[in-house]
DOSEDO-503711 format. One record per residue (C-alpha): y, x, z; residue in one letter. Coordinates in Angstrom, 1 decimal, decimal comma, always signed. Example, Ala and Ser with C-alpha at 12.3 -4.5 7.8 and 13.67 -1.06 7.14 Angstrom:
BEGIN
[atom [-4,5 +12,3 +7,8] 'a']
[atom [-1,1 +13,7 +7,1] 's']
! end
This chain:
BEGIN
[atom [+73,5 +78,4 +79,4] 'x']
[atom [+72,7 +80,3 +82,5] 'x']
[atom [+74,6 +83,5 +81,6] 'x']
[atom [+77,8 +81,9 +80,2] 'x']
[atom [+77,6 +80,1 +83,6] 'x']
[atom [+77,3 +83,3 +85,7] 'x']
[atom [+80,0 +85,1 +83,2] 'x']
[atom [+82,7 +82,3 +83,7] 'x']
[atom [+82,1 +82,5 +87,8] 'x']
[atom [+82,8 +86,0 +87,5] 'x']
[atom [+85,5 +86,0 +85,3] 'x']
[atom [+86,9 +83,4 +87,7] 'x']
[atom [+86,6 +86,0 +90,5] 'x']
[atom [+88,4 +88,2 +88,2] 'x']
[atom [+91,0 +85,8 +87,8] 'x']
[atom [+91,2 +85,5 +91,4] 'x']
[atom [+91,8 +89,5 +92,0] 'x']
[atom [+94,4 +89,6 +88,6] 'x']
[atom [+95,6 +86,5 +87,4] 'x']
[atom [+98,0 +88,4 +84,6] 'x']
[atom [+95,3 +89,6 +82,5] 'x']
[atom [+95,2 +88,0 +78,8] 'x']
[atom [+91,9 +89,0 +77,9] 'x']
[atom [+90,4 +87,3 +81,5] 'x']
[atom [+92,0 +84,1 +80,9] 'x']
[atom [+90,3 +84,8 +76,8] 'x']
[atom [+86,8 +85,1 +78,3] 'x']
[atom [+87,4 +82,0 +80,7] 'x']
[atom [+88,0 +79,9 +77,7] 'x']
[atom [+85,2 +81,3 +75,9] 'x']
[atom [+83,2 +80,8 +78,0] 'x']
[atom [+84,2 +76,9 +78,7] 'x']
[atom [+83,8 +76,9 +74,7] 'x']
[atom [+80,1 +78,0 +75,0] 'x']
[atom [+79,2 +75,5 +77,6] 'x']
[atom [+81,0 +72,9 +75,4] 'x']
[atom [+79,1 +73,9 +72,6] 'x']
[atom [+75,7 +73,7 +74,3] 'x']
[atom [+76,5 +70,0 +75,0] 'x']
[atom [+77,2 +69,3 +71,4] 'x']
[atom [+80,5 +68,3 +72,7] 'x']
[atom [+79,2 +65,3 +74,4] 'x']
[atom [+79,1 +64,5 +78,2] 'x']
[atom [+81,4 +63,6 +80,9] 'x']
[atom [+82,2 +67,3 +81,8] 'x']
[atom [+83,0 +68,3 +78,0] 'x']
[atom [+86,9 +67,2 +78,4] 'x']
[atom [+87,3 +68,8 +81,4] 'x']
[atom [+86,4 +72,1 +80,4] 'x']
[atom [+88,1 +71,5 +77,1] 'x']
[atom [+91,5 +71,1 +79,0] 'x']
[atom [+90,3 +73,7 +81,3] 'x']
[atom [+90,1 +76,1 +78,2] 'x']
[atom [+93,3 +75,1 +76,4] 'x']
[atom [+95,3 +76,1 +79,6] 'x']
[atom [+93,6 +79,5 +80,0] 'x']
[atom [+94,1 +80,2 +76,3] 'x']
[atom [+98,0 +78,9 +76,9] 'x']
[atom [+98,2 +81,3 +79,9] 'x']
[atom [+96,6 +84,3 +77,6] 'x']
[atom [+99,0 +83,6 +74,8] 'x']
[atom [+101,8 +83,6 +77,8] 'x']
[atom [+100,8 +87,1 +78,8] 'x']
[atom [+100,3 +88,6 +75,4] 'x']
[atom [+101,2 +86,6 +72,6] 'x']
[atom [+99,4 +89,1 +70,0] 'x']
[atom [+96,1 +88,4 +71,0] 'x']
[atom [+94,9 +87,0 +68,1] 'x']
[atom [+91,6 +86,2 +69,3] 'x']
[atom [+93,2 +83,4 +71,3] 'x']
[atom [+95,0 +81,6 +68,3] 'x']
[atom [+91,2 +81,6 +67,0] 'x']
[atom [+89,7 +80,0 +69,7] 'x']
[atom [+92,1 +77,4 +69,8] 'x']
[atom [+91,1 +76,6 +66,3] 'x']
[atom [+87,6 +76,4 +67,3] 'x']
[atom [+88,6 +73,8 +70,4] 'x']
[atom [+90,3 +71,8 +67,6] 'x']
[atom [+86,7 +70,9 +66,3] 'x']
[atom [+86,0 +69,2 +69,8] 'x']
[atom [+88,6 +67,4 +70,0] 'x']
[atom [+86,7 +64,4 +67,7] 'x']
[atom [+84,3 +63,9 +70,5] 'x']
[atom [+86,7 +63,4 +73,6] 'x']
[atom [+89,3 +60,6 +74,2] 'x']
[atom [+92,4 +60,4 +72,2] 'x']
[atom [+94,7 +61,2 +74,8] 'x']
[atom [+93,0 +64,8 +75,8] 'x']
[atom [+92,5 +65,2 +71,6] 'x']
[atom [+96,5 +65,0 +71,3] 'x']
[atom [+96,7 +67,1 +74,4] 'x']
[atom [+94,8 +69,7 +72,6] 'x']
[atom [+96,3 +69,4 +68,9] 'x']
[atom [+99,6 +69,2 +70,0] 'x']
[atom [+99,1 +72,7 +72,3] 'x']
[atom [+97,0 +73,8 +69,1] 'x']
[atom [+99,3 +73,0 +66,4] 'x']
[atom [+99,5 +75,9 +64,0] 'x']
[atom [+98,2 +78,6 +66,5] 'x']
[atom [+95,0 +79,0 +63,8] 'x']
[atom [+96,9 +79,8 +60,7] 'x']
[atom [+99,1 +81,8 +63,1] 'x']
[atom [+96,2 +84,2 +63,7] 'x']
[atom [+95,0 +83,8 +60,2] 'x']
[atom [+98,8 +85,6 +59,0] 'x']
[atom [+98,9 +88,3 +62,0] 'x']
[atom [+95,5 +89,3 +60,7] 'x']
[atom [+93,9 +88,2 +57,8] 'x']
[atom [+89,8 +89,4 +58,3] 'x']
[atom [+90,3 +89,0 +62,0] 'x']
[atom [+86,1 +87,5 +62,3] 'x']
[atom [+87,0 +85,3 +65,1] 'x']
[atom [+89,5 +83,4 +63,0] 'x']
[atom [+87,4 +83,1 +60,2] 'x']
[atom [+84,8 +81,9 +62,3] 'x']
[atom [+87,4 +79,5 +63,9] 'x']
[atom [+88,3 +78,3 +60,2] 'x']
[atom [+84,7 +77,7 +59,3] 'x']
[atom [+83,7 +75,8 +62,5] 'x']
[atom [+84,5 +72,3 +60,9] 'x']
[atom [+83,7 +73,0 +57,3] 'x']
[atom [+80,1 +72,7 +58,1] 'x']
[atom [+79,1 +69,2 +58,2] 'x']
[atom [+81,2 +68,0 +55,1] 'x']
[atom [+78,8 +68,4 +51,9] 'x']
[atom [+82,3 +69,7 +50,0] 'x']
[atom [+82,6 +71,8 +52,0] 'x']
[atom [+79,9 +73,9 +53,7] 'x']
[atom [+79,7 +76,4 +51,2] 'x']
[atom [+83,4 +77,0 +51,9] 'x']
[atom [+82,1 +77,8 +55,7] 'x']
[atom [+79,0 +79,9 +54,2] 'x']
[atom [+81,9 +82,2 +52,7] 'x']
[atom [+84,0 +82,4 +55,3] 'x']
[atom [+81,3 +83,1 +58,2] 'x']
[atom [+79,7 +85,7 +55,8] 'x']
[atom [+82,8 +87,6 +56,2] 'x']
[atom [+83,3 +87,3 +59,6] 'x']
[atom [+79,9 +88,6 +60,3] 'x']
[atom [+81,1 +91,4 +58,3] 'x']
[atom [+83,9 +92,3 +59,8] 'x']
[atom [+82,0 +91,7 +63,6] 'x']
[atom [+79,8 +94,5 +62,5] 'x']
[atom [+82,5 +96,5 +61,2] 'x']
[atom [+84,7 +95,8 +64,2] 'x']
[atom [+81,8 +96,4 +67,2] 'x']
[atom [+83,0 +99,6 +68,4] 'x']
[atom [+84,4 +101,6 +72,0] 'x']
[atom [+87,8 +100,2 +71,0] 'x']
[atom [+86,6 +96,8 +71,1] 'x']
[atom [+86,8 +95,2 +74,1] 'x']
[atom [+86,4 +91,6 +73,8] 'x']
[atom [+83,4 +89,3 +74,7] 'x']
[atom [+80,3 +90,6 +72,1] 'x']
[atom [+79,3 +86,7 +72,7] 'x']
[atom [+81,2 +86,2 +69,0] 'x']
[atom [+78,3 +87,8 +67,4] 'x']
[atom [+75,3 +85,7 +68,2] 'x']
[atom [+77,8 +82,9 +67,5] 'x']
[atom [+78,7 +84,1 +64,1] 'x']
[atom [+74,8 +84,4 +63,4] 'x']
[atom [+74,4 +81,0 +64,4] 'x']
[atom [+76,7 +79,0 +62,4] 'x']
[atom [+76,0 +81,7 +59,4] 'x']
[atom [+72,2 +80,2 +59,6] 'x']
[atom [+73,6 +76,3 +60,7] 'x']
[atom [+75,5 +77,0 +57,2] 'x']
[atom [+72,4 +77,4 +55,3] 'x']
[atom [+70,5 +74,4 +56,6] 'x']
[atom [+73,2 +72,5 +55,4] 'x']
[atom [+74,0 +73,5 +51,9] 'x']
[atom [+73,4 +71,4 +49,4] 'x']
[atom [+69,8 +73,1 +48,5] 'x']
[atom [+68,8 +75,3 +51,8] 'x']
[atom [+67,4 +78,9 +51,4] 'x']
[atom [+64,7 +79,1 +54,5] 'x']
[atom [+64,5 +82,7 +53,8] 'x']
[atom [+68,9 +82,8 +54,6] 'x']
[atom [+68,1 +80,8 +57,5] 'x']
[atom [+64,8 +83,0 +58,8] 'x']
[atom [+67,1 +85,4 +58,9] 'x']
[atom [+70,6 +84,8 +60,4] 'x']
[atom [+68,6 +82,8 +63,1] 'x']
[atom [+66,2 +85,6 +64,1] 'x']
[atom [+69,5 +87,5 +63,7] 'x']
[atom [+71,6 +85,7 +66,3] 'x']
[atom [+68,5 +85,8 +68,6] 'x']
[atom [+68,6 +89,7 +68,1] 'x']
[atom [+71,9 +89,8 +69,1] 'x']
[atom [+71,6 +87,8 +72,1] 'x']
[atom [+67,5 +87,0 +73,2] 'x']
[atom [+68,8 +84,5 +75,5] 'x']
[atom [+71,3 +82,3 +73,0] 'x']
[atom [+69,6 +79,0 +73,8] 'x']
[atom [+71,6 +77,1 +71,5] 'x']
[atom [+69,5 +79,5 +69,0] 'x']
[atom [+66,7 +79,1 +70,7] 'x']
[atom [+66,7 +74,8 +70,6] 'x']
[atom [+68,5 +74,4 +67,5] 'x']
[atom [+67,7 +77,0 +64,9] 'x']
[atom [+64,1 +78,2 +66,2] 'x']
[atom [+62,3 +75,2 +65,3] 'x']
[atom [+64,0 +74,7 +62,3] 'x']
[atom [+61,9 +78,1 +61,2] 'x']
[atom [+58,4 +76,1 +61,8] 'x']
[atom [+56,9 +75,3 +58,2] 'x']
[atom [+55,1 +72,0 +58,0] 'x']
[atom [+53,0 +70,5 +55,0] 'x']
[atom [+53,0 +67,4 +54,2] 'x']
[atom [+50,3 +64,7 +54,3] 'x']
[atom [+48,5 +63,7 +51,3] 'x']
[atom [+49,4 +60,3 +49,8] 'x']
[atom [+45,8 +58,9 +49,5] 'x']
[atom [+45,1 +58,6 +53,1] 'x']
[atom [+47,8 +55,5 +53,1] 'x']
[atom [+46,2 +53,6 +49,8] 'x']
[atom [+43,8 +51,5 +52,2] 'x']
[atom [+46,4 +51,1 +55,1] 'x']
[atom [+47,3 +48,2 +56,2] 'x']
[atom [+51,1 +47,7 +56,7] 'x']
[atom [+53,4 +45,1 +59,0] 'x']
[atom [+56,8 +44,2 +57,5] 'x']
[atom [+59,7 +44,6 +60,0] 'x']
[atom [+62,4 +44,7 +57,8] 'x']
[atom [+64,3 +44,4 +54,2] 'x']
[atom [+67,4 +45,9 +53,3] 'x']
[atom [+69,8 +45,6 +50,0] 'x']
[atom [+69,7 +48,0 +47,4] 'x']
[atom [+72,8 +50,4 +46,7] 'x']
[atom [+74,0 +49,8 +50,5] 'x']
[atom [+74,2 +53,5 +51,2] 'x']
[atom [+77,0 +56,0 +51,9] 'x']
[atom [+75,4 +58,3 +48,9] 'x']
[atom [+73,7 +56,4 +45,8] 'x']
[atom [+71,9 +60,1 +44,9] 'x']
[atom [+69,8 +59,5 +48,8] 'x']
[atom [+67,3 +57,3 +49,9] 'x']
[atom [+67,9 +54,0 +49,7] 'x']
[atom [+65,8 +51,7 +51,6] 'x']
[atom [+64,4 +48,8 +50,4] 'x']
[atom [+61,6 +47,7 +52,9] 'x']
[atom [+60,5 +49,0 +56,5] 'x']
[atom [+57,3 +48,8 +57,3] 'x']
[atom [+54,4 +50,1 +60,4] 'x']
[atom [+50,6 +50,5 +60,8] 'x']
[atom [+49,4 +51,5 +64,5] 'x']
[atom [+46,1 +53,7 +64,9] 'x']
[atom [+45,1 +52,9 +68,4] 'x']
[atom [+42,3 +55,7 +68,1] 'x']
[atom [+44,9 +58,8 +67,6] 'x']
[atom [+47,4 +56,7 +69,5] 'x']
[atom [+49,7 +57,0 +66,1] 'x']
[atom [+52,4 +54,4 +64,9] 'x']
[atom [+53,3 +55,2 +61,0] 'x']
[atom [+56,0 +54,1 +59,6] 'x']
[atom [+56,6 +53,1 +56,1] 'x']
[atom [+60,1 +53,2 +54,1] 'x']
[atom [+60,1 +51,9 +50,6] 'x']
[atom [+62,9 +52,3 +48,5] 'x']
[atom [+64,3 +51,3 +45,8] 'x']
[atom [+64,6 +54,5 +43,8] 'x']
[atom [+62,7 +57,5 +43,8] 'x']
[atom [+62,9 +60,4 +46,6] 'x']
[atom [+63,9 +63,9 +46,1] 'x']
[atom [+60,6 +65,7 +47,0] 'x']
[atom [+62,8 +68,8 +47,7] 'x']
[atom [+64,6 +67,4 +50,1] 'x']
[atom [+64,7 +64,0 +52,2] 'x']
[atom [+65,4 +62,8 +55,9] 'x']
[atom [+63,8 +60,0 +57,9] 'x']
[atom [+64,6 +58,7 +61,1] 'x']
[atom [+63,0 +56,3 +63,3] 'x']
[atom [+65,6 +55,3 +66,7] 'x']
[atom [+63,8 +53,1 +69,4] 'x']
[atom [+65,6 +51,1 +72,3] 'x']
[atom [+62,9 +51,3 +74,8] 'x']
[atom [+64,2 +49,6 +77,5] 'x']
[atom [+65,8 +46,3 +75,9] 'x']
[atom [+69,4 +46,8 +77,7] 'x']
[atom [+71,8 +47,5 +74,7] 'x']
[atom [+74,2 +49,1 +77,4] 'x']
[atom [+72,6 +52,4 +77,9] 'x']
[atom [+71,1 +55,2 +75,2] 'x']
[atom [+73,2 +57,2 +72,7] 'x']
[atom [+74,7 +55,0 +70,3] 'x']
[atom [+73,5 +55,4 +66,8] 'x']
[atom [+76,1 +57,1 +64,2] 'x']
[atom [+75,1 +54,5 +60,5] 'x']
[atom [+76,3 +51,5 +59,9] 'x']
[atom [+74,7 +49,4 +62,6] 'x']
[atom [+76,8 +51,4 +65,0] 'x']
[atom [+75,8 +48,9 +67,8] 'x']
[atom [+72,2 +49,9 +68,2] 'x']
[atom [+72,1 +52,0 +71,1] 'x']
[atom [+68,7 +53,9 +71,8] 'x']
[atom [+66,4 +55,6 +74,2] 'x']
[atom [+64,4 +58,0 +71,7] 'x']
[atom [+64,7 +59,3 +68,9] 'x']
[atom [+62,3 +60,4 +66,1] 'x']
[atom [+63,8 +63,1 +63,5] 'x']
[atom [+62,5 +64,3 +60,2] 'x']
[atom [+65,7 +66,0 +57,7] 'x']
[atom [+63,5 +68,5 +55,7] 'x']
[atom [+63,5 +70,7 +52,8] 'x']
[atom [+61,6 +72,4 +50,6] 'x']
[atom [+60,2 +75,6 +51,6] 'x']
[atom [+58,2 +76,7 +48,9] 'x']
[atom [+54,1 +76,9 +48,6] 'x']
[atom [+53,9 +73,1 +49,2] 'x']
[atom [+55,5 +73,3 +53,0] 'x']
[atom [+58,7 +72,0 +54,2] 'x']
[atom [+61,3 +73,5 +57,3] 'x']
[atom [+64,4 +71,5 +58,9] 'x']
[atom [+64,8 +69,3 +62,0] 'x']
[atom [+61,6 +67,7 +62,8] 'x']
[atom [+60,9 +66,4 +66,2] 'x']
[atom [+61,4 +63,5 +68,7] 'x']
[atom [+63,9 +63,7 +71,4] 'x']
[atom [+65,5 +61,7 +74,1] 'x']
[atom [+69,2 +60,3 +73,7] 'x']
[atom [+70,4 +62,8 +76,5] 'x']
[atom [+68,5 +65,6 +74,3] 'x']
[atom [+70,3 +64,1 +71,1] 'x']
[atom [+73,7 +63,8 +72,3] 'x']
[atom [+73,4 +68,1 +73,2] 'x']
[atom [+72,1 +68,5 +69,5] 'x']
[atom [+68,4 +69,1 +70,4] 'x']
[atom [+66,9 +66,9 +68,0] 'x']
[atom [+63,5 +68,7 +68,3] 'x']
[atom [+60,8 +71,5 +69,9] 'x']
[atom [+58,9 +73,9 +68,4] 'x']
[atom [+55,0 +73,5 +68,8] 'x']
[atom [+52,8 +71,1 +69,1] 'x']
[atom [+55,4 +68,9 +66,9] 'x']
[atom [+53,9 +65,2 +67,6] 'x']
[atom [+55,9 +64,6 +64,3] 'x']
[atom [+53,7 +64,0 +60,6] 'x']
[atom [+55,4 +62,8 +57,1] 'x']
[atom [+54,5 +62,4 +53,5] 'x']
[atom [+56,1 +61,4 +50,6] 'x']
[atom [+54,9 +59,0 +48,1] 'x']
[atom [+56,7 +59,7 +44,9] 'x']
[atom [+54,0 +57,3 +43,2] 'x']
[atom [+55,1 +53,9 +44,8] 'x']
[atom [+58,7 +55,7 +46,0] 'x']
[atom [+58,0 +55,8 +49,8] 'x']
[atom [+59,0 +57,8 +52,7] 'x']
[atom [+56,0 +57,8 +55,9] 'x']
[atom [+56,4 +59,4 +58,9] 'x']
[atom [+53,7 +59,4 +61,9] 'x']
[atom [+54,5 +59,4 +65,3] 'x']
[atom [+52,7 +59,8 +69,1] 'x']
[atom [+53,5 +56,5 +70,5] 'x']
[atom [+53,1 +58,1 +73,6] 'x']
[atom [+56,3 +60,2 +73,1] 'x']
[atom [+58,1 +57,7 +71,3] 'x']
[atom [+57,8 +54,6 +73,8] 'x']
[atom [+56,5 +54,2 +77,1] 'x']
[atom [+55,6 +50,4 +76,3] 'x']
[atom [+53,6 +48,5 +73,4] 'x']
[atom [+57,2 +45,8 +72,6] 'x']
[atom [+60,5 +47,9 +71,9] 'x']
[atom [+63,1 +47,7 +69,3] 'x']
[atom [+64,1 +49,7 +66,9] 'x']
[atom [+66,4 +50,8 +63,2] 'x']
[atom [+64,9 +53,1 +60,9] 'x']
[atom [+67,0 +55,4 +58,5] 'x']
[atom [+67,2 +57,3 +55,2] 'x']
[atom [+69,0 +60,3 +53,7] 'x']
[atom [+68,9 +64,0 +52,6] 'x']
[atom [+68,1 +67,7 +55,1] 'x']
[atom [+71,5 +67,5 +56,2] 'x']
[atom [+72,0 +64,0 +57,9] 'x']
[atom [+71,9 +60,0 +57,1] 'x']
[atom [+72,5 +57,8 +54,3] 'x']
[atom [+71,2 +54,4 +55,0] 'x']
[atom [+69,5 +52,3 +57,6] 'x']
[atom [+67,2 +49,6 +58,2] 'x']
[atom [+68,3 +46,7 +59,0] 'x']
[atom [+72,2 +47,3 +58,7] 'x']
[atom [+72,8 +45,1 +61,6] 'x']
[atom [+70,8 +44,1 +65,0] 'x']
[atom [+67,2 +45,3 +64,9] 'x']
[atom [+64,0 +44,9 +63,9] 'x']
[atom [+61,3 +44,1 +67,0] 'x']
[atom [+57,8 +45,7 +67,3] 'x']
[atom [+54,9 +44,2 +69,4] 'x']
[atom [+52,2 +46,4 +68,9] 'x']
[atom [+48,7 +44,5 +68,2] 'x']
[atom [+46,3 +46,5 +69,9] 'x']
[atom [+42,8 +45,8 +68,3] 'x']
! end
């Protein structure tokens, strides 16, 4: 984040010396992009430099209206425009209108259009493989394109690797040798990328599971029931009974999902979100059906398999501030455990109370669903209270 910071001051200094130059007013946006992108798109300064990019990409199509690059980019800010409010997202759609597929017909394996093009495919199931292809080829044509004659920002590169790898950990069955590589790839590129860094490194970290029969004699607290088949996806999770058991010597709450059908030991998410605080106002506000829960902290586990008996993915706890940038985790010491209980259908994940709650009474949802995001949750509405009994 520091050197996309120090780049747009000096490309703002540049500005300030030649105000006519296309490919300045390019790298501005770019850069804005970047930044955006490091928030995840969230954040009170996200619109700003969105509108803040769409006018320097407006004045760089102004000054040179064959700079494809810029018709790219505007199909990249398109993807933000979901996470800012509707009058900026018309702003930008409107100005943006066709400027993609204009680049796409001036030059058809132009990478940063293809990257563009691919930026929104990802997080749709139907269509990631779509983006797989399509960034696959614009990493191709980066590599083929990086030459003298080039002279625009080589930032597209690490970005390319990043997304290529973010495309992988979302496929339908993930490949963690595919995402090894385009991860440690993107870091090649650029050792700094800390978007790389916080959201692809960990990801890398295998973890094995916990075996089964050190739950058998556990003693378990209800906290809630859910319905069966009241899930987005009837092939996911679907929770049946929620469930905790607190080990005051390791300092360790567990948590136990039972469902009513059977996991897929290949792949499987958990999470556990806490309101720590009791005020309902503040927190990031969670993205299932009980869309009213707002919460402090947030425990993550969206794994696959990784072969040998060990799982990789997005395992970790994080803050709401932390979630709402897309850092759902850190790499080691992970304070985060799981196992899977294919025997009695159950989902258990173990957690450091001391990173998950700063008190012994909180509330909290629980959820269900696959490596590459949600499917259920637990309770569907309000929230299920813990008082931790301290023996």
């Amino acid at each position: 984040m520091e050197k996309i910071k120090d780049a747009r001051e000096q490309f703002a200094e540049l500005l300030a010396e030649d105000e006519g130059s296309a490919v300045i007013h390019y790298e501005m946006a770019f850069a804005n992009v970047q930044m955006i992108h490091a928030r995840n798109g969230n954040g009170p300064a996200t619109g700003r430099l969105l509108e803040d990019a769409a006018g320097h990409l407006l004045r760089a199509i102004d000054i040179d209206d064959s700079l494809v690059d810029a018709y790219a980019l505007f199909g990249w800010l398109e993807f933000y425009t979901t996470e800012i409010d509707s009058t900026l997202m018309k702003y930008v759609r409107a100005k943006s209108q066709g400027k993609l597929a204009a680049a796409r017909r001036a030059d058809p394996t132009n990478p940063r259009a293809l990257l563009a093009e691919a930026i929104p495919k990802y997080f749709n199931q139907t269509t990631v493989n779509d983006a797989y292809r399509l960034n696959q080829l614009a990493v191709a044509h980066l590599v083929a394109r990086k030459s003298a004659t080039d002279t625009l920002p080589d930032w597209w590169l690490p970005t390319a690797y990043y997304w290529l790898a973010t495309s992988h950990l979302f496929r339908p069955k993930p490949m963690y040798d595919s995402v090894r590589h385009y991860t440690l790839e993107a870091l090649r590129a650029e050792g700094q990328y800390e978007m790389a860094q916080a959201n692809l490194l960990p990801t890398i970290d295998k973890h094995e599971p916990l075996p089964v029969q050190r739950f058998q004699r556990m003693h378990w607290e209800r906290l809630a029931q859910d319905d069966r088949n009241d899930l987005l996806n009837k092939s996911l999770p679907d929770a049946r009974q929620l469930s905790y058991s607190y080990d005051a010597v390791t300092d360790t709450l567990w948590f136990r999902i039972d469902l009513h059908n059977a996991p897929n030991p290949a792949s499987f998410g958990v999470n556990i979100a806490v309101d720590d605080d009791g005020d309902s106002s503040n927190g990031a506000r969670w993205w299932g059906f009980n869309n009213g829960f707002h919460f402090d902290k947030l425990a993550t586990c969206w794994v696959s398999d990784a072969g040998n008996g060990t799982y990789f993915g997005r395992i970790g706890i994080a803050t709401a501030d932390q979630v709402l940038t897309g850092r759902f985790m850190k790499r080691w010491p992970n304070s985060v455990v799981f196992a899977v209980d294919a025997e009695t259908n159950a989902l258990i994940i173990g957690l450091k109370r001391s990173e998950l709650t700063r008190s012994g009474s909180f509330r909290l949802i629980a959820a269900t669903g696959s490596h590459a995001g949600w499917a259920d949750d637990i309770p569907n509405r309000d929230a299920a209270s813990l008082v931790l009994k301290r023996e």
